[in-house]
N, CA, C and O atoms as a Tripos MOL2 file, in Angstrom:
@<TRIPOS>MOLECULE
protein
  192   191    48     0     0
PROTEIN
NO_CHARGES

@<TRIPOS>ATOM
      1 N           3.2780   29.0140   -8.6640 N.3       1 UNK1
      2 CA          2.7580   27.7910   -8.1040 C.3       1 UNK1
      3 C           1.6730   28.1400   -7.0920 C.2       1 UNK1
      4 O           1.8380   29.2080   -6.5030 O.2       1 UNK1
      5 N           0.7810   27.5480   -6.8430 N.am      2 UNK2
      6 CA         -0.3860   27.7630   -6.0070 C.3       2 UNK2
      7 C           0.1330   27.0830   -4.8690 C.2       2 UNK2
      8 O           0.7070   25.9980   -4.7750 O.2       2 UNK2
      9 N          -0.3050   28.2690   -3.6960 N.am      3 UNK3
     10 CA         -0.2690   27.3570   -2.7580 C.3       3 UNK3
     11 C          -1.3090   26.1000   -1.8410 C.2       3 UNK3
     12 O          -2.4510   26.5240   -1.6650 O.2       3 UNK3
     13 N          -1.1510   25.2070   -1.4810 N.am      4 UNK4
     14 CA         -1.7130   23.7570   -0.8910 C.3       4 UNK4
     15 C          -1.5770   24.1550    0.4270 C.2       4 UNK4
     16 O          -0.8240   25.0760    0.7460 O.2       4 UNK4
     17 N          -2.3330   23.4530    1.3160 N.am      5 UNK5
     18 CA         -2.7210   23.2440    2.2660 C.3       5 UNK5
     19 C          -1.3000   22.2630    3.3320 C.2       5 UNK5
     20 O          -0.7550   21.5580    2.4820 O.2       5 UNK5
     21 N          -1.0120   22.1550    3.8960 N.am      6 UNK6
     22 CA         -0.0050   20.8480    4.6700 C.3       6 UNK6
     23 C          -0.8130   19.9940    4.2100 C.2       6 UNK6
     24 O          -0.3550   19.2940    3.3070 O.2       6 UNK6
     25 N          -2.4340   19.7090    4.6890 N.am      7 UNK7
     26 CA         -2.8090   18.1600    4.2660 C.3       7 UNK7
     27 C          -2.8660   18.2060    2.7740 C.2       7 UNK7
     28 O          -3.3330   17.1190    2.4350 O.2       7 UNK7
     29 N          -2.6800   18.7510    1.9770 N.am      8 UNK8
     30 CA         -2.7370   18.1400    0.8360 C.3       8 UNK8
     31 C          -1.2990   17.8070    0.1850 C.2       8 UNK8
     32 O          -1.0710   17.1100   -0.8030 O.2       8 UNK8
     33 N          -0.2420   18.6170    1.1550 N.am      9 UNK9
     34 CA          1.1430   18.4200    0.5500 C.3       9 UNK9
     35 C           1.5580   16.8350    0.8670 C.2       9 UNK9
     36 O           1.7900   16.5890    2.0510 O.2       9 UNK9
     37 N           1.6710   15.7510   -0.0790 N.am     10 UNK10
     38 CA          2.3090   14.4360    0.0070 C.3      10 UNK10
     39 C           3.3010   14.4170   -0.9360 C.2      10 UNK10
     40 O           3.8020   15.4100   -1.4650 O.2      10 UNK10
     41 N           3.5820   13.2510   -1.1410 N.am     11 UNK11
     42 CA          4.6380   12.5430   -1.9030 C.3      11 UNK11
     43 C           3.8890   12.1890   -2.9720 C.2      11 UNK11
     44 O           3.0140   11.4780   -2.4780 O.2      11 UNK11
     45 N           3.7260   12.2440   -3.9900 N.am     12 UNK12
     46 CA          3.1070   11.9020   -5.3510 C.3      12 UNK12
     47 C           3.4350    9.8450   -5.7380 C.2      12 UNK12
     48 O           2.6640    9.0310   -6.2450 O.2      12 UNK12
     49 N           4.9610    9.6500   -5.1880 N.am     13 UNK13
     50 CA          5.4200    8.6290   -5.2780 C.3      13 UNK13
     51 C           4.7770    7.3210   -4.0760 C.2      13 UNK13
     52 O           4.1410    6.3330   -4.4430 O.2      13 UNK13
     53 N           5.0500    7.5600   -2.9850 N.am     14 UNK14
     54 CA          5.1870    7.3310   -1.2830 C.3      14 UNK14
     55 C           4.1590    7.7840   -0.8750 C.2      14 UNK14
     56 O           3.5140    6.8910   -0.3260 O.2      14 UNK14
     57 N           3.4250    9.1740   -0.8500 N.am     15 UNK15
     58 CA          2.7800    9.6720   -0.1060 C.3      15 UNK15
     59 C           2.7970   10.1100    1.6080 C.2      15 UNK15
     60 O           1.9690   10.2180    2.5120 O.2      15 UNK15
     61 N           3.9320   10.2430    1.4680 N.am     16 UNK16
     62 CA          4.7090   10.5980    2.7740 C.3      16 UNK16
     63 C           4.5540   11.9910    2.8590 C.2      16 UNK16
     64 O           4.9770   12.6130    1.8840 O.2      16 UNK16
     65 N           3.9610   12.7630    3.9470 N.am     17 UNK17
     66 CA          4.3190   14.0820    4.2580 C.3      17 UNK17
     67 C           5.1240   14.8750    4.8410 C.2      17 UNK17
     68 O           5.9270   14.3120    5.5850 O.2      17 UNK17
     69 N           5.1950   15.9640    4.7680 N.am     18 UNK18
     70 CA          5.9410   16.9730    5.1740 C.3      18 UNK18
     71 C           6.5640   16.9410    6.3060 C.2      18 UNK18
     72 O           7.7050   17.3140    6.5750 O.2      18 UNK18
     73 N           5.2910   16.2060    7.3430 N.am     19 UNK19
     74 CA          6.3730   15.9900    8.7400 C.3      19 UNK19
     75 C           7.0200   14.5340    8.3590 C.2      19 UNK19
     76 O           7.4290   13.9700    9.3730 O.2      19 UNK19
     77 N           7.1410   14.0750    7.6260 N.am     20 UNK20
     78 CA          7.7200   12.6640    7.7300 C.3      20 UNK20
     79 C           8.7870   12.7810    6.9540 C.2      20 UNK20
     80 O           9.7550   12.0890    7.2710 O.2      20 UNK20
     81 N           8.9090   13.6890    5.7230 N.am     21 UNK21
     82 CA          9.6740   13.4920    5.0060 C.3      21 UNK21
     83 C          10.2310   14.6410    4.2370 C.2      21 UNK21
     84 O           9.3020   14.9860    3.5060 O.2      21 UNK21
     85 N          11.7030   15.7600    3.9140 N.am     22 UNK22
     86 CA         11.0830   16.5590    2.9380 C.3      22 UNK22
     87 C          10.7770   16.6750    1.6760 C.2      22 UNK22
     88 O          11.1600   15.9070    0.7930 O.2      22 UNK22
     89 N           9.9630   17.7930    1.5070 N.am     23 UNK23
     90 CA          8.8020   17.7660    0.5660 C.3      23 UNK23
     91 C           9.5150   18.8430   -0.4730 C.2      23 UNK23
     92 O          10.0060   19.9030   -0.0840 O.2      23 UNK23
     93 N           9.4920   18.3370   -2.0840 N.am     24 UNK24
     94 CA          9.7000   19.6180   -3.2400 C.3      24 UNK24
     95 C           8.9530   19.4200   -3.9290 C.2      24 UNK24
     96 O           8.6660   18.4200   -4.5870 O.2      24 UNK24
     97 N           8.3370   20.8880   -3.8030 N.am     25 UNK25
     98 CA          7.2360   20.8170   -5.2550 C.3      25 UNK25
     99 C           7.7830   20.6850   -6.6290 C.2      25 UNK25
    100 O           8.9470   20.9700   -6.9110 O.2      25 UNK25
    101 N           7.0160   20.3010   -7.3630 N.am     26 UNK26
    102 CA          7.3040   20.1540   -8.6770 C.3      26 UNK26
    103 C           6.2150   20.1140   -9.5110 C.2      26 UNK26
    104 O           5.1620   20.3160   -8.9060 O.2      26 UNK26
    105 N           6.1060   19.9310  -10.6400 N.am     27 UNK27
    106 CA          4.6640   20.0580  -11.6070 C.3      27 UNK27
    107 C           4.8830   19.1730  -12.1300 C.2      27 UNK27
    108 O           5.9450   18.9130  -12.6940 O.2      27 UNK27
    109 N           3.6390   18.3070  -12.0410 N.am     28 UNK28
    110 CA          3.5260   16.9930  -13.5960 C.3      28 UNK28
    111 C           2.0630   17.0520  -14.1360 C.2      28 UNK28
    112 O           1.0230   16.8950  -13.4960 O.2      28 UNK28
    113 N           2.2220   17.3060  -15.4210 N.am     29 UNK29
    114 CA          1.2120   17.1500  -16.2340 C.3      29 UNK29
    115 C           0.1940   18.6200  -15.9610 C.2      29 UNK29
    116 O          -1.0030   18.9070  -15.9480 O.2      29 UNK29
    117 N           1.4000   19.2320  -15.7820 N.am     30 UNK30
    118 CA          0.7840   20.7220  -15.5460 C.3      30 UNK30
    119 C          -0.0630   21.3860  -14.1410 C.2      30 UNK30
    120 O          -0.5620   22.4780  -13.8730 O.2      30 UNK30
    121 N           0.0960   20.0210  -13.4120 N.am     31 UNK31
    122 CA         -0.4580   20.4500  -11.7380 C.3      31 UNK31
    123 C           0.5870   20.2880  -10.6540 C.2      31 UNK31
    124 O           1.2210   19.2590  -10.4170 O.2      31 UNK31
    125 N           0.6970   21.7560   -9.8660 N.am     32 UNK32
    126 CA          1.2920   21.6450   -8.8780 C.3      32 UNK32
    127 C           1.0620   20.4920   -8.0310 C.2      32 UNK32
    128 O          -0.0910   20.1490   -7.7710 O.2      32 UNK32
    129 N           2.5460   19.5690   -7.3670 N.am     33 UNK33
    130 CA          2.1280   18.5670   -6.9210 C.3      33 UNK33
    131 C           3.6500   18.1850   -5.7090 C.2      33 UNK33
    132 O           4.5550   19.0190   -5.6800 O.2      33 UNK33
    133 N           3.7080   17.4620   -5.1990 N.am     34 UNK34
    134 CA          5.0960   17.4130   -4.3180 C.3      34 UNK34
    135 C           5.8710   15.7690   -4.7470 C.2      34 UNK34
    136 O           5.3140   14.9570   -5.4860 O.2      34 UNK34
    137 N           7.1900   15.5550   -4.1210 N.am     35 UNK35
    138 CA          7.8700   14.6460   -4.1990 C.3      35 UNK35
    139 C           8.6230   15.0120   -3.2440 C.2      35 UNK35
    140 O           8.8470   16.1780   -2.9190 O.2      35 UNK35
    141 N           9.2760   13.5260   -2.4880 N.am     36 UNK36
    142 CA          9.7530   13.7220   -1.3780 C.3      36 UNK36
    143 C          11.1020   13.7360   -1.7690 C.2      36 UNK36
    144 O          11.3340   13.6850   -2.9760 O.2      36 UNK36
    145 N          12.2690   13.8110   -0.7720 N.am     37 UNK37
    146 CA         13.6790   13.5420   -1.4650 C.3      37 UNK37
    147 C          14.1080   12.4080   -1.6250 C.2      37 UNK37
    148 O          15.0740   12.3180   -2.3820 O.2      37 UNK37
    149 N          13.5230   11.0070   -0.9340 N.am     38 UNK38
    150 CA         13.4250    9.9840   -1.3590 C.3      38 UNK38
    151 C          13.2640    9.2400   -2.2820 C.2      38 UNK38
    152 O          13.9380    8.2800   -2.6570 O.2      38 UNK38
    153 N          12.3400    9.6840   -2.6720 N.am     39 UNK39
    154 CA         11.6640    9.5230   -4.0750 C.3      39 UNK39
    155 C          12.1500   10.1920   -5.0990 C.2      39 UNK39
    156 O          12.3100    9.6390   -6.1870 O.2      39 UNK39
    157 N          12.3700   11.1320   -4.9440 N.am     40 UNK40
    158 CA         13.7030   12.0070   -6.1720 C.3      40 UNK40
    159 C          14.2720   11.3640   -7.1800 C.2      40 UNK40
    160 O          13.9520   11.3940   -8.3680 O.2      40 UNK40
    161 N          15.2280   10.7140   -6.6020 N.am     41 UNK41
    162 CA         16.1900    9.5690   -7.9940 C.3      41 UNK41
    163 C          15.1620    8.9080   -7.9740 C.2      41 UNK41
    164 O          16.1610    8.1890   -7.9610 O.2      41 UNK41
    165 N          14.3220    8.4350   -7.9590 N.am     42 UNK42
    166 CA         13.1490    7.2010   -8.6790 C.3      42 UNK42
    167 C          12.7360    7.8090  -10.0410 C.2      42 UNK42
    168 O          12.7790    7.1760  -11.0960 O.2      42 UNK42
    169 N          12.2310    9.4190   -9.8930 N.am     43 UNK43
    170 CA         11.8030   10.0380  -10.4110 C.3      43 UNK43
    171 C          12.7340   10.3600  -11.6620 C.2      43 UNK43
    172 O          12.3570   10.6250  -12.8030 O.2      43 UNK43
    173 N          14.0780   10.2730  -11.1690 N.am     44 UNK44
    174 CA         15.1470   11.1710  -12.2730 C.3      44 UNK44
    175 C          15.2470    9.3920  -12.8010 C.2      44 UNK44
    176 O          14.5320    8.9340  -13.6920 O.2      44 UNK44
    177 N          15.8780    8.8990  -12.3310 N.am     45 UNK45
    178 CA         16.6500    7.4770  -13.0200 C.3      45 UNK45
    179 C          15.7220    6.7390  -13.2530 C.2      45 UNK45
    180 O          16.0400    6.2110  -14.3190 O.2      45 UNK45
    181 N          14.7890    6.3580  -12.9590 N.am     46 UNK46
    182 CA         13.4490    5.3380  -13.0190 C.3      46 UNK46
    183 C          14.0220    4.3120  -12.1340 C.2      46 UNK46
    184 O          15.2280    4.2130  -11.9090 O.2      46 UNK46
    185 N          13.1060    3.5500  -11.6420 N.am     47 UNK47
    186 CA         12.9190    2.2640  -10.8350 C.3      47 UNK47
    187 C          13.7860    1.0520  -11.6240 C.2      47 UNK47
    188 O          13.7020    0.9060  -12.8440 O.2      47 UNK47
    189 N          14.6630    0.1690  -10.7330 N.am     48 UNK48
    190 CA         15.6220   -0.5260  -10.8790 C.3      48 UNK48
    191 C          15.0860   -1.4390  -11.1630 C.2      48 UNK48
    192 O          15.7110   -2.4680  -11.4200 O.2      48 UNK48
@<TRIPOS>BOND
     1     1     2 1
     2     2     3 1
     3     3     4 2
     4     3     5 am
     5     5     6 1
     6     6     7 1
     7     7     8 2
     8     7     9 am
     9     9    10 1
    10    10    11 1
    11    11    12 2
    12    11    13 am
    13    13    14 1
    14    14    15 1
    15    15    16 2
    16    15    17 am
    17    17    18 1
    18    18    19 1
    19    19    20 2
    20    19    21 am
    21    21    22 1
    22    22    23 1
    23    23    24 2
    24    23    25 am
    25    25    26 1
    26    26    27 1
    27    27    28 2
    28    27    29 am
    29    29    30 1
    30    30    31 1
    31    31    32 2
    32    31    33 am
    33    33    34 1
    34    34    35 1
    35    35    36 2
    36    35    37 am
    37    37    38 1
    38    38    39 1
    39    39    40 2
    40    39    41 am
    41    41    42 1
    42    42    43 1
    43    43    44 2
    44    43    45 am
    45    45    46 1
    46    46    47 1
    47    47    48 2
    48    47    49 am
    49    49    50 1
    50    50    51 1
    51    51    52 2
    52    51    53 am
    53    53    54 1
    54    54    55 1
    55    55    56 2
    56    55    57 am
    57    57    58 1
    58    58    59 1
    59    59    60 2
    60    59    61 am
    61    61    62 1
    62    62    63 1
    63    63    64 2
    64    63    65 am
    65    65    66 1
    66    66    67 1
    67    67    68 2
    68    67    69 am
    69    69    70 1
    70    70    71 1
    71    71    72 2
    72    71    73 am
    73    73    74 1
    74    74    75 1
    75    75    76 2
    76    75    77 am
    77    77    78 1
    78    78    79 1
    79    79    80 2
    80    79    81 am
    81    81    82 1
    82    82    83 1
    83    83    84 2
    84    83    85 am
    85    85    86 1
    86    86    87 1
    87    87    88 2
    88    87    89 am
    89    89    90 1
    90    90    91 1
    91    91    92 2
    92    91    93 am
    93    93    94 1
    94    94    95 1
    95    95    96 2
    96    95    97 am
    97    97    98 1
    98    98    99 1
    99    99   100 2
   100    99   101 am
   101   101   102 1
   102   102   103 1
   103   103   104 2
   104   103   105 am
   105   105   106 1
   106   106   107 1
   107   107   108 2
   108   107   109 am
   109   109   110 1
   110   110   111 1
   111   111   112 2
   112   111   113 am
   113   113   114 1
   114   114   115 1
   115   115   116 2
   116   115   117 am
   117   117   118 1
   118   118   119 1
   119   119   120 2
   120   119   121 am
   121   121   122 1
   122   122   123 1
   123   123   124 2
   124   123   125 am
   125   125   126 1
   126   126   127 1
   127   127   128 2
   128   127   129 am
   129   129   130 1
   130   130   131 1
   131   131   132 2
   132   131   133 am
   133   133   134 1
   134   134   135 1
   135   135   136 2
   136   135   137 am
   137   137   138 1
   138   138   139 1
   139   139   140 2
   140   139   141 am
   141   141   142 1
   142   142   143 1
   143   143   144 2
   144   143   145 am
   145   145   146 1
   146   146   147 1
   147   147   148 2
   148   147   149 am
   149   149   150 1
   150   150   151 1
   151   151   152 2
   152   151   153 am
   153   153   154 1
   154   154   155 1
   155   155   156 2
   156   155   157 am
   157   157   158 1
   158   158   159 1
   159   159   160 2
   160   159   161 am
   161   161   162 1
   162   162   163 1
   163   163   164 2
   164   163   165 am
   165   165   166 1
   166   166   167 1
   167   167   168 2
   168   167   169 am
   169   169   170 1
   170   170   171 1
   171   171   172 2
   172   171   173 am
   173   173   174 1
   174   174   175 1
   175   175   176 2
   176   175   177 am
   177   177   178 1
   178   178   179 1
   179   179   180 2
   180   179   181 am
   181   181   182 1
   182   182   183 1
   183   183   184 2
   184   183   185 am
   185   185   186 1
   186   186   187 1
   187   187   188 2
   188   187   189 am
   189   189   190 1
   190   190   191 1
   191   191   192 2
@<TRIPOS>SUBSTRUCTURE
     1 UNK1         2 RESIDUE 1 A UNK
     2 UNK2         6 RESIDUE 1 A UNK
     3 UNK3        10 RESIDUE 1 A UNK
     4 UNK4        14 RESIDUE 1 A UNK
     5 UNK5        18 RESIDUE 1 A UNK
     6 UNK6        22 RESIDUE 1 A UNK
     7 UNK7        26 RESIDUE 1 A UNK
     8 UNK8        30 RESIDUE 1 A UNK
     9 UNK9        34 RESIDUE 1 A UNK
    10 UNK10       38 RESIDUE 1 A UNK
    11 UNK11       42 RESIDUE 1 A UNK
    12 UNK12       46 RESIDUE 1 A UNK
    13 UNK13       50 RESIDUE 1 A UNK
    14 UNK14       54 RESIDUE 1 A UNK
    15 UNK15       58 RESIDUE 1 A UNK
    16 UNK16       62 RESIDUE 1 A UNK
    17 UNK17       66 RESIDUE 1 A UNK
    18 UNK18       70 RESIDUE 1 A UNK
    19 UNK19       74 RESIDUE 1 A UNK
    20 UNK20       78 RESIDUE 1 A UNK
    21 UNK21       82 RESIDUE 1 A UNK
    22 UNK22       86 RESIDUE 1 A UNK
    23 UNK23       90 RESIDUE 1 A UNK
    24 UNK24       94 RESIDUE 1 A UNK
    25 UNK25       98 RESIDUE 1 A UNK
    26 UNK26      102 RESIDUE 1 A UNK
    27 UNK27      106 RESIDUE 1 A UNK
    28 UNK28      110 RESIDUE 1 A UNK
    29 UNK29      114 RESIDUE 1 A UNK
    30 UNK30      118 RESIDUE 1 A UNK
    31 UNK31      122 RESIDUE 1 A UNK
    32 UNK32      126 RESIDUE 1 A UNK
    33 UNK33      130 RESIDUE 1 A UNK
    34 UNK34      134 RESIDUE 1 A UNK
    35 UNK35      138 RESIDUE 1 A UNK
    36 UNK36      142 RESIDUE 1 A UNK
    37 UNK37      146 RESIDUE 1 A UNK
    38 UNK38      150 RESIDUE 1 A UNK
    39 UNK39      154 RESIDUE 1 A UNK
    40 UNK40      158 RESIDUE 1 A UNK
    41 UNK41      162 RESIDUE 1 A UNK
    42 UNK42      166 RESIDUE 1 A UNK
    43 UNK43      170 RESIDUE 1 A UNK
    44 UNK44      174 RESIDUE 1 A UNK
    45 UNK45      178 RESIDUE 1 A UNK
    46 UNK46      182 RESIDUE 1 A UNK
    47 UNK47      186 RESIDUE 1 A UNK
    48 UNK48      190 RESIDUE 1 A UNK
């Protein structure tokens, strides 16, 4: 995985950062990218 900058690390979902929230990288569509833990089950279960 390449590493990013803090300002570029957000939430892909939220866009919440690192100091606000924590942050796991993950890859979509083949680019390193982040998700917060919030956003996590949105990601796994989809939106209600």
């Amino acid at each position: 995985m390449t590493e990013q900058s803090s300002q570029e690390q957000k939430c892909i979902e939220c866009g919440a950062a690192s100091d606000q929230k924590v942050l796991l990288s993950c890859v979509k569509d083949g680019e390193d990218t982040w998700v917060c833990v919030h956003c996590l089950p949105i990601l796994i279960h989809g939106a209600h």
